[in-house]
C-alpha positions in Angstrom: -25.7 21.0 6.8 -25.6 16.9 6.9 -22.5 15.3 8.2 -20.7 12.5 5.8 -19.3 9.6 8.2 -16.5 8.0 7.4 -15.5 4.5 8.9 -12.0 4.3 9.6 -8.6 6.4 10.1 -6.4 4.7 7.6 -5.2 6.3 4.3 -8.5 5.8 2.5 -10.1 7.0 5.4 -7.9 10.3 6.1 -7.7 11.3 2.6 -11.7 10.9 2.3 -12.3 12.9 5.5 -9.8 16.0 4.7 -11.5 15.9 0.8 -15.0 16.3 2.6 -13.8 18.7 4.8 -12.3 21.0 2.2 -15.2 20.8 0.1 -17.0 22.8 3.2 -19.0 19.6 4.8 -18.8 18.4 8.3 -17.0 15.0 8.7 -17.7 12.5 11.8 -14.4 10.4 11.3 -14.7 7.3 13.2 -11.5 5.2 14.4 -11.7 2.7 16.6 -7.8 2.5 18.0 -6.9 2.9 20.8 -10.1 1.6 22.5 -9.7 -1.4 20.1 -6.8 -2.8 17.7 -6.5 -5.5 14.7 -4.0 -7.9 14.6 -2.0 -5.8 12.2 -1.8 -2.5 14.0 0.0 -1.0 16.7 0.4 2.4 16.9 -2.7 4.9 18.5 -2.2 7.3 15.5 -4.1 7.5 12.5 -3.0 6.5 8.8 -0.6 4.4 10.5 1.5 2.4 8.1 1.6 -1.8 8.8 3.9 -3.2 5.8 6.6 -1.5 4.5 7.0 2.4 4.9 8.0 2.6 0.6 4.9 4.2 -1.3 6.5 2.7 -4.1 8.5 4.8 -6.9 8.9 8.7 -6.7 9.3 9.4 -10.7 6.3 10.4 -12.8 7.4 8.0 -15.4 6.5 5.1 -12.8 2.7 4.0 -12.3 2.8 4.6 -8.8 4.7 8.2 -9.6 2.0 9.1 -11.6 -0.4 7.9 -9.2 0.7 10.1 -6.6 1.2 13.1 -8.9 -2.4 12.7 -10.2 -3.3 13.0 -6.4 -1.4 15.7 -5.7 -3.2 17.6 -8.6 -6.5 16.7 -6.9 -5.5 18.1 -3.5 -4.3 15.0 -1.6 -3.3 15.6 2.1 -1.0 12.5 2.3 1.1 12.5 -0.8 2.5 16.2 0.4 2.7 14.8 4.3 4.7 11.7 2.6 7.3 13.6 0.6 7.5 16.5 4.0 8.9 13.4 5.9 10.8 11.1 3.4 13.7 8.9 4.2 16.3 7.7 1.5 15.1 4.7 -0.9 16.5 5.0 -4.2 14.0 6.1 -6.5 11.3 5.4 -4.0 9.4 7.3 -2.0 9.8 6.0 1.3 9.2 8.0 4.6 9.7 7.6 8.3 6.4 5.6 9.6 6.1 7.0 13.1 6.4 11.3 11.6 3.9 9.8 8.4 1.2 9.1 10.8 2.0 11.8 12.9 1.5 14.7 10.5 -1.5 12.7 9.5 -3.3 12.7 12.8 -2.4 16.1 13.0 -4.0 17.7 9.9 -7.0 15.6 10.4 -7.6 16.6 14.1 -6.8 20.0 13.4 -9.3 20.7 11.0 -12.4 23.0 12.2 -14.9 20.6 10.0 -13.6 16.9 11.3 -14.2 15.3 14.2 -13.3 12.3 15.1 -14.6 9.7 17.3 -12.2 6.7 18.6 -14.9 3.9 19.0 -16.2 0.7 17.3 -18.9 0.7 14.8 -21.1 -1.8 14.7 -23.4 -0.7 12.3 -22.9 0.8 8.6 -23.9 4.3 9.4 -27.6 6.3 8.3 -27.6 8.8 5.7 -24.0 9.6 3.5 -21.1 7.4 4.6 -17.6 6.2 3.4 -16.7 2.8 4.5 -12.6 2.8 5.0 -12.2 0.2 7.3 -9.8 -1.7 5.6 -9.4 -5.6 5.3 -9.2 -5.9 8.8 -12.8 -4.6 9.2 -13.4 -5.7 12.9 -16.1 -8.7 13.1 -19.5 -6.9 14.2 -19.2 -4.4 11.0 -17.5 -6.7 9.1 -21.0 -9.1 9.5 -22.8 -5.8 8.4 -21.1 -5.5 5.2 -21.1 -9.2 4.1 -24.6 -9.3 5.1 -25.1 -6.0 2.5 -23.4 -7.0 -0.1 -23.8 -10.7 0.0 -20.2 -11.9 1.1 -16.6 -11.1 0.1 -13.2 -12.5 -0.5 -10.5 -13.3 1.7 -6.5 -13.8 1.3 -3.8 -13.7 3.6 -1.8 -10.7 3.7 2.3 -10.9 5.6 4.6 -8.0 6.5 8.1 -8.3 6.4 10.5 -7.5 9.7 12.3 -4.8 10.9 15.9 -4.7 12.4 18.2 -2.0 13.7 21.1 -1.1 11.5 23.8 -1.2 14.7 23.1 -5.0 14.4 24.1 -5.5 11.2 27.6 -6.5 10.7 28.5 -3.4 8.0 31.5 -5.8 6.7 30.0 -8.1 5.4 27.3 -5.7 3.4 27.8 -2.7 1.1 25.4 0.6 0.7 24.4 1.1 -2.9 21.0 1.6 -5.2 20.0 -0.3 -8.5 21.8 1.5 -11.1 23.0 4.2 -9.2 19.5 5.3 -8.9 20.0 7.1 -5.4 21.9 10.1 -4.2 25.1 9.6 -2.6 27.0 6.6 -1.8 23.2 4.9 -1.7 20.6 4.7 0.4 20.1 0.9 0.5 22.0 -1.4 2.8 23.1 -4.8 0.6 23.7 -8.5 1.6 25.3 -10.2 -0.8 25.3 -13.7 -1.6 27.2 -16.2 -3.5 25.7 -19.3 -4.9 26.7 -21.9 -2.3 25.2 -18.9 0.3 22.2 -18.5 -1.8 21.2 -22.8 -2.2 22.0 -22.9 1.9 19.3 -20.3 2.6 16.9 -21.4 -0.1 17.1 -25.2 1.6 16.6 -23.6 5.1 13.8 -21.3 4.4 11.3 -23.6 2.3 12.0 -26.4 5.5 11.5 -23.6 8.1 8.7 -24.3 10.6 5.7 -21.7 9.9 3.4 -20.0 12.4 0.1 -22.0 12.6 -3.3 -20.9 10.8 -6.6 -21.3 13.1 -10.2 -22.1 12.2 -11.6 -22.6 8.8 -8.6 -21.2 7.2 -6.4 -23.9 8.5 -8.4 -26.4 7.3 -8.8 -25.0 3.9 -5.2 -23.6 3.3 -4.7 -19.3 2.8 -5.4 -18.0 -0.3 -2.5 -15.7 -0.9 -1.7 -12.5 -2.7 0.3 -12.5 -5.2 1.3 -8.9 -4.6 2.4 -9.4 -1.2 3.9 -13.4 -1.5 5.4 -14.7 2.2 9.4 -15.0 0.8 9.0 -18.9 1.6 6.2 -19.7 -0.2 7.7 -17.6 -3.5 11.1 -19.9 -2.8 9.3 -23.0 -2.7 7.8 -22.2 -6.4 11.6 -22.7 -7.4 15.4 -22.2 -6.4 15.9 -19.2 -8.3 12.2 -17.8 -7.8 13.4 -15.4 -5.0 16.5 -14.6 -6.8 14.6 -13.3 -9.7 12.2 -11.8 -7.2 13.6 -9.8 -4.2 16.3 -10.8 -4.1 17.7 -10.0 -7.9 21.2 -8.5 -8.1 21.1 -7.1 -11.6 22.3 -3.2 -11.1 24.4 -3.8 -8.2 28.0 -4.2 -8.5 29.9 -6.1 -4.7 33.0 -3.8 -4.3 34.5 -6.6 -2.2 34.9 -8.8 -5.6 34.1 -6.1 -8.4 31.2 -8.7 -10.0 27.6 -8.2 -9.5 26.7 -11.1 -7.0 24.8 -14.2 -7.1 21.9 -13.2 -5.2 21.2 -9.8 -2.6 18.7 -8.8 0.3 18.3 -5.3 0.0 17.4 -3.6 3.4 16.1 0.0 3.2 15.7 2.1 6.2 12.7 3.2 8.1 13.4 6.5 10.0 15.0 9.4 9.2 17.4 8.5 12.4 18.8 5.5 9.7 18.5 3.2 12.8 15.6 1.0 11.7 16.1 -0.8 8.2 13.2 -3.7 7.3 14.1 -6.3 4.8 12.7 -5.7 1.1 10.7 -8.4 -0.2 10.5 -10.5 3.0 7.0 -10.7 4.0 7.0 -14.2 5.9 4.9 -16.3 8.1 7.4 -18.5 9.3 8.2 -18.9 13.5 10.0 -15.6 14.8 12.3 -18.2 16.4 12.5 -19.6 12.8 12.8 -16.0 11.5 16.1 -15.5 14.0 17.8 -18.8 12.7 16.8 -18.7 8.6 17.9 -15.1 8.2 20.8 -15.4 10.0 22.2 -17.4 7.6 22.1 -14.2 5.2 25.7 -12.5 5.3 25.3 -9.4 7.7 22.5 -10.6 9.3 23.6 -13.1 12.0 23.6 -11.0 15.0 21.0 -8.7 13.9 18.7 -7.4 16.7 14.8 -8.1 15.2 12.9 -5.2 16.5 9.4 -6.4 14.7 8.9 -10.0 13.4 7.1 -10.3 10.0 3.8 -11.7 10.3 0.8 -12.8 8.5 -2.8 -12.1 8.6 -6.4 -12.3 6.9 -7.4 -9.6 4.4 -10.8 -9.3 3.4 -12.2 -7.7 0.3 -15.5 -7.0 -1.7 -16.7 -8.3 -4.9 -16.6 -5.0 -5.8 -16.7 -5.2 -9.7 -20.0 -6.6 -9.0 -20.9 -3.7 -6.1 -19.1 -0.9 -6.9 -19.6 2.2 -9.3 -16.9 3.9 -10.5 -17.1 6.3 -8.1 -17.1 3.7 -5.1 -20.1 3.8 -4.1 -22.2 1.0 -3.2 -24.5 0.0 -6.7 -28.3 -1.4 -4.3 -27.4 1.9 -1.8 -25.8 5.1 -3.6 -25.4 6.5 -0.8 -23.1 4.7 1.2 -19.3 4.8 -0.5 -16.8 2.4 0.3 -12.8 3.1 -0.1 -9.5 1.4 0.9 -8.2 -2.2 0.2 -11.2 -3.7 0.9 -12.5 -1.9 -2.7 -9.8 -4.5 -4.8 -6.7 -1.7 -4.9 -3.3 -2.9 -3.6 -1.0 -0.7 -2.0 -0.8 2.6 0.1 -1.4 5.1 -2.6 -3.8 3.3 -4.5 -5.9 3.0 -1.3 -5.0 6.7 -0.5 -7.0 7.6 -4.0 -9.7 5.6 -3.8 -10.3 7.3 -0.7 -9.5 10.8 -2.2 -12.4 9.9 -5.2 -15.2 8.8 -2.2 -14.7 11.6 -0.2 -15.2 14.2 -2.9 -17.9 12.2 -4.5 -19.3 12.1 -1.3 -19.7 15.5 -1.4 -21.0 15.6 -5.1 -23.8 13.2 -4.1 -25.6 15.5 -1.3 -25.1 18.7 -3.7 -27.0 17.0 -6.5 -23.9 17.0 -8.7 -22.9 14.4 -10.7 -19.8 12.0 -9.5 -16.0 12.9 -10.6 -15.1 9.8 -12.7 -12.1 10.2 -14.1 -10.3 9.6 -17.5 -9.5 6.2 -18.1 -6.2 7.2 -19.6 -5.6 8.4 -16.2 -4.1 6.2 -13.3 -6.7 6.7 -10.9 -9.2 6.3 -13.3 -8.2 3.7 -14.7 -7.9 1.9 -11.4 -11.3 3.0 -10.3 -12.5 1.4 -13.5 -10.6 -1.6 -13.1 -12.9 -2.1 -9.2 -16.0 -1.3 -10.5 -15.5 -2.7 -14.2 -13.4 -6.1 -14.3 -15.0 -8.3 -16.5 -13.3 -12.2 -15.7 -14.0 -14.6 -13.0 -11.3 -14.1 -10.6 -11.3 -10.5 -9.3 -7.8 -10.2 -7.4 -6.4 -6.9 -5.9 -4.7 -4.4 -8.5 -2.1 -1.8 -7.6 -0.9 1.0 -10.1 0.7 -0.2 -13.1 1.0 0.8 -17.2 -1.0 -2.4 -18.3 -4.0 -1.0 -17.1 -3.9 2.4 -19.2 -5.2 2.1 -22.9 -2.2 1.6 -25.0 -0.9 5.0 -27.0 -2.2 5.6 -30.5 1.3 4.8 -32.0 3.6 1.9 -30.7 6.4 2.8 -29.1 9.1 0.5 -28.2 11.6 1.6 -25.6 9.8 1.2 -22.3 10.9 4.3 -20.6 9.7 6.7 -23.5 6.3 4.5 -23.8 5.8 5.3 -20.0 7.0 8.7 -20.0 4.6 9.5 -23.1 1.5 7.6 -20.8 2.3 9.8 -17.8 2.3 12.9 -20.5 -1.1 11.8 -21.8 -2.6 11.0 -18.0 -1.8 14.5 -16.6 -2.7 16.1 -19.7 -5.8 14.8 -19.7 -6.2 15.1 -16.1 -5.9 18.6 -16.4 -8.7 18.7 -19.2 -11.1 17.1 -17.4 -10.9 19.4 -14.3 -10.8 22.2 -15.6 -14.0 21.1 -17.2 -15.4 20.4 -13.9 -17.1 22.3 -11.1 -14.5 21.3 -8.3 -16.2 21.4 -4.9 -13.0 20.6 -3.5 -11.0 23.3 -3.5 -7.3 21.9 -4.9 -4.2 22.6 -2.1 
């Protein structure tokens, strides 16, 4: 039987190698770490997490809930291996970054049908591929690709840092979720702010010194995402920008003063050991010496011990509405399938699935069957559409959300029963469609 590559151990590229393998086809998964590592990553293991470790909200009422229930409908290997090793976040689903990866490397080098090759490729493969490499493509494939599919789009991407919770000074901060969202006493750590606090920092992180930009990009300034804004350049759009943003205090009540306070960073952790908490909302490119000083200033934070800096680097992604099919793969070469951020979706999950949707259509191409596109009323189909379909003139990356569902036949005001009946609708017709189908992944 012919063997589907797949470029690339991240989440696109794990969850399209185990949906190959469980359809009964051979997978060569190729990874290049640890012979060679981008700029953003670090650990050896695969699907290795490099922003935060939240895959965003845990309720099925919530796009990126429904997102991950629709994928655990269709057999994903990572949404189960997320919520086996979750850490406390509110209503998030957040899990422990080092035993995410590690369960991940596990299942994929344990199965009979994938094997995987740590080395560079330089060359888009022969015969049936999935292209996962993510926006950090390294240069000799990344050439490949631009050269195939006549260039791309770039924007800078920034991860926030990481300190250790013995650091923080546990007086000055209070544990609590969002409208009691959590389970306990809460499972974020809070800094609280008062005005004159808040106006200090604001004034010391838009003068901050930043980390330089080489080549072409210095020269022509980063293009930056607004899904994952650098907290200085969101506070120089206005004083109360980040205060509205990350740092909003509405559901949280200080019970130093009993009032909700002017302004809060929210740290949630990153292990199940609590020992490890990053700082919600702070991607930044500013100096880690600058980093040290500016969020010192915020109350709890002056002698905390930085154990990762945030940094920023260059994404790169396809044109892919004028590429892509809506099953991801490549219009001028059907064979060749291409999943991940570099596709145009935003966030963990929402690279996870497109990954899921290649790897079984994959499959459905070298059987002769026709690909799996799914309902537009559900979240992954409607994200797949939203790649391969996006109609204006300035394609930007899209994570999960409600706005990109068609609207429900009757109007429904209150927000929470108008996504609850969406999510109804999406797995209902999820279901339908299915069952319609002749699956040649078997569903876990």
């Amino acid at each position: 039987m012919e063997t589907i590559t797949v470029a690339g151990g991240g989440l696109a590229g794990c969850e399209a190698a185990w949906q190959i393998a469980q359809g009964g086809v051979p997978v060569r998964l190729y990874e290049m770490k640890p012979v060679q590592f981008s700029p953003a990553h670090k650990s050896p293991g695969l699907a290795e997490l490099v922003c935060s470790n939240s895959l965003k909200a845990a309720r099925i009422e919530s796009a990126a809930g429904l997102l991950k229930e629709e994928m655990r409908r269709m057999g994903s290997l990572l949404v189960p291996i997320a919520q086996r090793c979750a850490v406390p976040a509110g209503g998030a689903l957040a899990v422990d970054r080092d035993e995410f990866s590690r369960l991940a490397t596990e299942a994929i080098e344990s199965h009979p049908l994938i094997t995987v090759e740590h080395q560079e490729l330089a060359e888009l493969p022969q015969g049936l591929a999935v292209i996962a490499t993510g926006p950090l493509t390294s240069e000799p494939l990344a050439q490949k690709i631009s050269a195939l599919c006549g260039g791309g789009l770039s924007f800078f991407d920034a991860a926030a840092p990481i300190v250790t919770r013995e650091s923080l000074d546990m007086d000055r901060c209070f544990t609590a979720d969002r409208y009691g969202r959590g389970e306990g006493e809460g499972d974020y750590i809070n800094c609280p702010m008062n005005r004159e606090e808040y106006e200090s920092f604001v004034e010391a992180l838009i003068s901050a010194e930043r980390a330089p930009i080489h080549g072409v990009d210095a020269a022509e300034g980063p293009k930056v995402y607004e899904g994952c804004m650098p907290i200085e350049v969101l506070a120089s759009r206005g004083r109360d920008a980040i205060r509205y943003g990350p740092m909003k205090p509405v559901g949280l009540t200080d019970p130093r003063t009993g009032h909700r306070p002017w302004a809060v960073l929210q740290l949630r952790t990153e292990n199940r050991e609590n020992t490890l908490y990053n700082l919600v909302g702070f991607q930044t490119n500013l100096k880690f010496g600058e980093q040290r000083r500016v969020f010192g200033m915020i109350p709890g934070l002056e002698k905390a011990e930085f154990v990762r800096y945030g940094v920023m680097h260059r994404n790169t992604f396809l044109h892919s509405p004028r590429l892509l099919d809506g099953d991801f793969s490549l219009r001028d070469r059907p064979g060749l399938f291409f999943a991940g951020q570099m596709t145009g979706v935003e966030g963990y999950m929402e690279s996870a699935a497109s990954g899921l949707l290649a790897g079984r259509n994959a499959v459905r191409r070298l059987r002769g069957q026709a690909s799996l596109l799914l309902p537009e009323t559900t979240m992954t189909g409607a994200l797949s559409r939203y790649v391969s379909g996006y109609a204006g003139k300035d394609f930007q990356p899209m994570g999960a959300n409600f706005g990109i569902l068609p609207p429900l036949p009757k109007k429904i005001r209150d927000k929470r029963e108008r996504y609850g009946q969406l999510a109804q609708r999406a797995l209902r017709d999820l279901e339908e469609y299915l069952s319609q189908e002749e699956q040649p992944c078997a569903l876990l």
